[in-house]
N, CA, C and O atoms as a GROMACS GRO file, in nm:
protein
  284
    1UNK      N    1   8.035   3.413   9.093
    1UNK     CA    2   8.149   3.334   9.136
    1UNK      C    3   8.262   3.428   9.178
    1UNK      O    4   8.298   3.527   9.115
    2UNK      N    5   8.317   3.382   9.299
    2UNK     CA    6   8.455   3.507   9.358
    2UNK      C    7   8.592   3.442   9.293
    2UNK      O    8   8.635   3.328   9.306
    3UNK      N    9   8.638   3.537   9.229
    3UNK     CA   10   8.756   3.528   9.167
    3UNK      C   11   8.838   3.522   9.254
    3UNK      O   12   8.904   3.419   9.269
    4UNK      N   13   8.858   3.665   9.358
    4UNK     CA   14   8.950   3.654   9.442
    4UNK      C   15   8.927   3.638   9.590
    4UNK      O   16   8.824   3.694   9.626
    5UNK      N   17   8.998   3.575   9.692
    5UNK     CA   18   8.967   3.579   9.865
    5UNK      C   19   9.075   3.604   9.904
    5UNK      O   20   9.165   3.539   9.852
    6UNK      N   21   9.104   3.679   9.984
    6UNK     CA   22   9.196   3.731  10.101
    6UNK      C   23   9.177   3.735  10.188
    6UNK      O   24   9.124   3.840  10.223
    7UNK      N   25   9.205   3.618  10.312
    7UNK     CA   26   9.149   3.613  10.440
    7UNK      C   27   9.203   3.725  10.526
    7UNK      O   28   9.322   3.755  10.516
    8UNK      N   29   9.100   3.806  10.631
    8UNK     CA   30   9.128   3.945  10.696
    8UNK      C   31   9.146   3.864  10.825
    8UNK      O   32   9.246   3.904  10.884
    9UNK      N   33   9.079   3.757  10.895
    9UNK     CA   34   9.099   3.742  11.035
    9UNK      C   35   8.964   3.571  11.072
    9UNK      O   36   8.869   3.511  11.023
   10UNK      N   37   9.047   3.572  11.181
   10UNK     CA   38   8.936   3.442  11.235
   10UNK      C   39   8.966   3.422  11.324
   10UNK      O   40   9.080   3.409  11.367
   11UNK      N   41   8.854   3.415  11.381
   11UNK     CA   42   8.847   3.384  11.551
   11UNK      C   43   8.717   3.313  11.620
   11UNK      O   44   8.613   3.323  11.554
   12UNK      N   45   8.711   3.254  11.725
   12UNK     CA   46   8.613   3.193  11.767
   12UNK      C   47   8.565   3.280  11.875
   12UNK      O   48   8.648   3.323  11.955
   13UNK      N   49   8.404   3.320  11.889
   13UNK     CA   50   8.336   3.381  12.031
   13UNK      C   51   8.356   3.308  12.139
   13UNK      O   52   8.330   3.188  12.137
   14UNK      N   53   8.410   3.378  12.264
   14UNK     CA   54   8.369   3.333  12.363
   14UNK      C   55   8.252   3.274  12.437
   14UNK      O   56   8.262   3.179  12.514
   15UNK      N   57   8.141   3.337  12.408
   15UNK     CA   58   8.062   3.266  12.465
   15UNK      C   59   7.978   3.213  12.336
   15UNK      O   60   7.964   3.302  12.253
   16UNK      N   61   7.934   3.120  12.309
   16UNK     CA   62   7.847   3.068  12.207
   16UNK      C   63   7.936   2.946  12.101
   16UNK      O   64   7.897   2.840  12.051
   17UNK      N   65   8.028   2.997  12.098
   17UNK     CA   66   8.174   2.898  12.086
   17UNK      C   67   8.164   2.927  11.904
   17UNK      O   68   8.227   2.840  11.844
   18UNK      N   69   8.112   3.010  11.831
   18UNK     CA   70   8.072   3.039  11.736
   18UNK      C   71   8.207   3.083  11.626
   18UNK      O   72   8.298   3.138  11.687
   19UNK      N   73   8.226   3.068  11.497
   19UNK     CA   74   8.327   3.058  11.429
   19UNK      C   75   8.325   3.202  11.348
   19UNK      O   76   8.211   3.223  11.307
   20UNK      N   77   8.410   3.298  11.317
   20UNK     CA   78   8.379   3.405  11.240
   20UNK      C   79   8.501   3.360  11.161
   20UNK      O   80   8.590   3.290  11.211
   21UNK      N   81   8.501   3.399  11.048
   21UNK     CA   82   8.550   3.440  10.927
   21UNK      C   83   8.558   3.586  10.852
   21UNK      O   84   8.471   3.592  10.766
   22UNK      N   85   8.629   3.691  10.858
   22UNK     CA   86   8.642   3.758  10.776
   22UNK      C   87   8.744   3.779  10.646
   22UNK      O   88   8.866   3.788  10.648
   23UNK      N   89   8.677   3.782  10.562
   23UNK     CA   90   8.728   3.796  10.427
   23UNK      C   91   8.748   3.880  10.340
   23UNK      O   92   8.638   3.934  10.333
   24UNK      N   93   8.830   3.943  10.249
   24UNK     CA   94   8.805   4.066  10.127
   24UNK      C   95   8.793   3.973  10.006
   24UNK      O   96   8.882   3.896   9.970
   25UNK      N   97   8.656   3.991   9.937
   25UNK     CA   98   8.629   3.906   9.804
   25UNK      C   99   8.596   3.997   9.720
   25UNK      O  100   8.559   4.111   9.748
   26UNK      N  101   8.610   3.938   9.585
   26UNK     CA  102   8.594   4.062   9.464
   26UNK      C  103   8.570   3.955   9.351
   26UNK      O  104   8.642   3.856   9.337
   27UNK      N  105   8.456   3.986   9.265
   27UNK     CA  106   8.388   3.865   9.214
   27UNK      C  107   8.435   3.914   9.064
   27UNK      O  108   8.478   4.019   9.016
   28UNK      N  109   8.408   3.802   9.024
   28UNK     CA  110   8.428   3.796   8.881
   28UNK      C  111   8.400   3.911   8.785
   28UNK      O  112   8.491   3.979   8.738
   29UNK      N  113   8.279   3.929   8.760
   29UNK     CA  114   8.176   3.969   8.716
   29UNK      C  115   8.143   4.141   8.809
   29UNK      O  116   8.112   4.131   8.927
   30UNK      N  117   8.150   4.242   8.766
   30UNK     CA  118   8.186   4.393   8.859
   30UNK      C  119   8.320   4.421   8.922
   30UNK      O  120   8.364   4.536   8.910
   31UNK      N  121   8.385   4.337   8.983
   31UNK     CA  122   8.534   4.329   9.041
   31UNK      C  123   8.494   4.447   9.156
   31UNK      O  124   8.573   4.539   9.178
   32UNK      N  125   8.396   4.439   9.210
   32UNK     CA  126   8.416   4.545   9.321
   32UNK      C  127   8.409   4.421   9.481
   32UNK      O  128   8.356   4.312   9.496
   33UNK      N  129   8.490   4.506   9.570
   33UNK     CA  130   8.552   4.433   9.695
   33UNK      C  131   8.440   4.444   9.748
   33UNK      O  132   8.350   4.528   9.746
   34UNK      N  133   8.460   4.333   9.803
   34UNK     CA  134   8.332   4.339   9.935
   34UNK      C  135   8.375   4.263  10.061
   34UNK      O  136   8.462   4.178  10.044
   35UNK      N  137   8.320   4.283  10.197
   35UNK     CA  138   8.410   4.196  10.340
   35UNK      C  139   8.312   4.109  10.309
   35UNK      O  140   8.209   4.157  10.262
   36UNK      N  141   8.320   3.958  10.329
   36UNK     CA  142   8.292   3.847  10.376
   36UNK      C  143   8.264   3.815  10.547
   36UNK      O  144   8.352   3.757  10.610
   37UNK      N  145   8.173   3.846  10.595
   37UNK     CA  146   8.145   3.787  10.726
   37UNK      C  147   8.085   3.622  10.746
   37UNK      O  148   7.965   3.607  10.766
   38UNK      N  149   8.185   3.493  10.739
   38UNK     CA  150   8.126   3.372  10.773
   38UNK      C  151   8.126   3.354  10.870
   38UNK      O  152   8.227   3.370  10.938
   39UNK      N  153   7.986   3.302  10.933
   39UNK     CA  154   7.990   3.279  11.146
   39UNK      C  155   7.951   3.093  11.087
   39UNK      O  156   7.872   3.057  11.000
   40UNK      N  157   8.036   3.016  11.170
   40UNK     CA  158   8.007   2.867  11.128
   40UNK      C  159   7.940   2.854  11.318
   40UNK      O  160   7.996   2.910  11.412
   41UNK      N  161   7.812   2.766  11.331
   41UNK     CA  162   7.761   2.748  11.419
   41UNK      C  163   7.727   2.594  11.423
   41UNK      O  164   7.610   2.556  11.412
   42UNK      N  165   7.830   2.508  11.439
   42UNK     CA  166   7.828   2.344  11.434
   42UNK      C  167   7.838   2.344  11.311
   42UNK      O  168   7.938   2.388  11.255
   43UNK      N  169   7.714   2.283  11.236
   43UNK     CA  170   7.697   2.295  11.086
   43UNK      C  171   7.670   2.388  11.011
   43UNK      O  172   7.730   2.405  10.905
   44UNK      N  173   7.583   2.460  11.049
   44UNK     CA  174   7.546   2.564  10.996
   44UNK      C  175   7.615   2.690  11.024
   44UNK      O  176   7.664   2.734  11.128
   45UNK      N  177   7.601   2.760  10.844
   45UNK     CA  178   7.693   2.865  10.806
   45UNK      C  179   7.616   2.988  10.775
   45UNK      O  180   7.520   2.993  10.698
   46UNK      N  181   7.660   3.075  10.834
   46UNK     CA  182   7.603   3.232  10.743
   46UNK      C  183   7.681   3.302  10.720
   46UNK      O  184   7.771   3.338  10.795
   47UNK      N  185   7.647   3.356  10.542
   47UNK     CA  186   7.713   3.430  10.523
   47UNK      C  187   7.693   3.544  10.464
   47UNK      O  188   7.585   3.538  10.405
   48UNK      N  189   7.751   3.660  10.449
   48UNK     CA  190   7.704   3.792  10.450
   48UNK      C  191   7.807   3.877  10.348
   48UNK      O  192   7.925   3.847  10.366
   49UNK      N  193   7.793   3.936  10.286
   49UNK     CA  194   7.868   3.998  10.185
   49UNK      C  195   7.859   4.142  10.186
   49UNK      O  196   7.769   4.191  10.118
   50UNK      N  197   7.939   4.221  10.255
   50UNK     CA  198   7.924   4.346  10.300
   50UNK      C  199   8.038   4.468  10.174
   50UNK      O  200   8.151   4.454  10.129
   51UNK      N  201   7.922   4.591  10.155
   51UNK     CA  202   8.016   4.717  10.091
   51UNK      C  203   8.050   4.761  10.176
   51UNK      O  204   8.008   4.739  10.290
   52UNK      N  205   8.163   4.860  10.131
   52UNK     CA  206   8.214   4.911  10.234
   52UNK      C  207   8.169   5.034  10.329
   52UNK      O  208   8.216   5.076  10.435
   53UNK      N  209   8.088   5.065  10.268
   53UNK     CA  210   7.992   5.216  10.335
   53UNK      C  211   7.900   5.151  10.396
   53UNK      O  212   7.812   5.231  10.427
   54UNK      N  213   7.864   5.008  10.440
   54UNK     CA  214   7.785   4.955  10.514
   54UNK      C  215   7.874   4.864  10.595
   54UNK      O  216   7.815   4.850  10.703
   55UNK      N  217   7.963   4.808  10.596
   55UNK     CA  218   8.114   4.773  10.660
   55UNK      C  219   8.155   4.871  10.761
   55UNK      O  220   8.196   4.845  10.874
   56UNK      N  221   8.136   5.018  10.694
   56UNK     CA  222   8.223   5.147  10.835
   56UNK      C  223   8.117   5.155  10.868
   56UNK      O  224   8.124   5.099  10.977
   57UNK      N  225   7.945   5.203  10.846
   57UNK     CA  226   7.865   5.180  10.953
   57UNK      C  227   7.849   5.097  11.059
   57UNK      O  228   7.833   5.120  11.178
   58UNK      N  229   7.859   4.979  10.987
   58UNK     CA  230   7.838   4.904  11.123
   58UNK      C  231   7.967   4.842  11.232
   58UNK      O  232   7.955   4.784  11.340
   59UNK      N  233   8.105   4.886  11.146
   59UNK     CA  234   8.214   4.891  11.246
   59UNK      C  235   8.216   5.012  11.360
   59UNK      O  236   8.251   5.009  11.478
   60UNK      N  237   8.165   5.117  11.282
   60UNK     CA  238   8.134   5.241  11.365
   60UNK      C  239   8.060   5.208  11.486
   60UNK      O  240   8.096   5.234  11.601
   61UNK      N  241   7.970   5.158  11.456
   61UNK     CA  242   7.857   5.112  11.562
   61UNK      C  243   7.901   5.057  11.641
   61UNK      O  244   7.889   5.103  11.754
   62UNK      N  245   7.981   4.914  11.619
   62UNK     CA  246   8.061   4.857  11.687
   62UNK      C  247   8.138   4.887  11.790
   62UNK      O  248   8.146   4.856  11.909
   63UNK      N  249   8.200   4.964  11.708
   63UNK     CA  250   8.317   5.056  11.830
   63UNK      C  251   8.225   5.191  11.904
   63UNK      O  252   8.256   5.219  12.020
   64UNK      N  253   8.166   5.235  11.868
   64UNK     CA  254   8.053   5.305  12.011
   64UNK      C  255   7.958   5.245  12.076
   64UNK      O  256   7.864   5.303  12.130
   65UNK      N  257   7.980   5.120  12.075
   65UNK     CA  258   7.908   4.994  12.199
   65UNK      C  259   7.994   4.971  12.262
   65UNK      O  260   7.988   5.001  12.382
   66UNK      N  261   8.112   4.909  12.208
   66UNK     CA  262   8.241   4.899  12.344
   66UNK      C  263   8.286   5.008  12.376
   66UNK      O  264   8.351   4.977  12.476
   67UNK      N  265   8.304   5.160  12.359
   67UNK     CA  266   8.305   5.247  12.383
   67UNK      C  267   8.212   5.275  12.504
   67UNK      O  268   8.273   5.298  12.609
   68UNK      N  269   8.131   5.277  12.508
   68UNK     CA  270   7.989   5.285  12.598
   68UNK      C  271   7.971   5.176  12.699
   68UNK      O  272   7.898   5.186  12.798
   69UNK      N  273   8.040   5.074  12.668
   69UNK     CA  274   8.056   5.006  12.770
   69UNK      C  275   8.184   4.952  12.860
   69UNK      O  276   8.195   4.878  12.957
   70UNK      N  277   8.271   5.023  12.782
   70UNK     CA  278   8.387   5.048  12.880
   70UNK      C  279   8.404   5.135  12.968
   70UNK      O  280   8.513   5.159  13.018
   71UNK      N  281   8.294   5.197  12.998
   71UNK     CA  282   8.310   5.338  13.070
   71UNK      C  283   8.226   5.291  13.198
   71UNK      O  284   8.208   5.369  13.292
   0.00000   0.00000   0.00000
């Protein structure tokens, strides 16, 4: 159970019309932070509970795709 939520951001995709949610949660039980990625798609929800050394990987990644494709 998450003790605490701190919403980081929300926004809807352009194309797919798709809902993101990011969150900082820290659970009861360990108290270690983790990002919350919720994508709401009509009804259906996924959600993903990310550390943070797997959070800067794949932000990293992130940003050397638009990197690579801004050029």
């Amino acid at each position: 159970m998450a003790n605490d939520i701190t919403p980081i951001d929300t926004f809807v995709l352009p194309i797919g019309r798709q809902a993101i949610d990011l969150q900082r949660i820290v659970y009861e039980s360990g108290g270690m932070a983790q990002l919350r990625l919720r994508i709401r798609e009509g009804k259906r929800f996924t959600v993903i509970d990310i550390d943070s050394v797997s959070a800067e990987r794949w932000g990293r990644a992130m940003l050397a795709w638009v990197a690579a494709e801004q050029t």
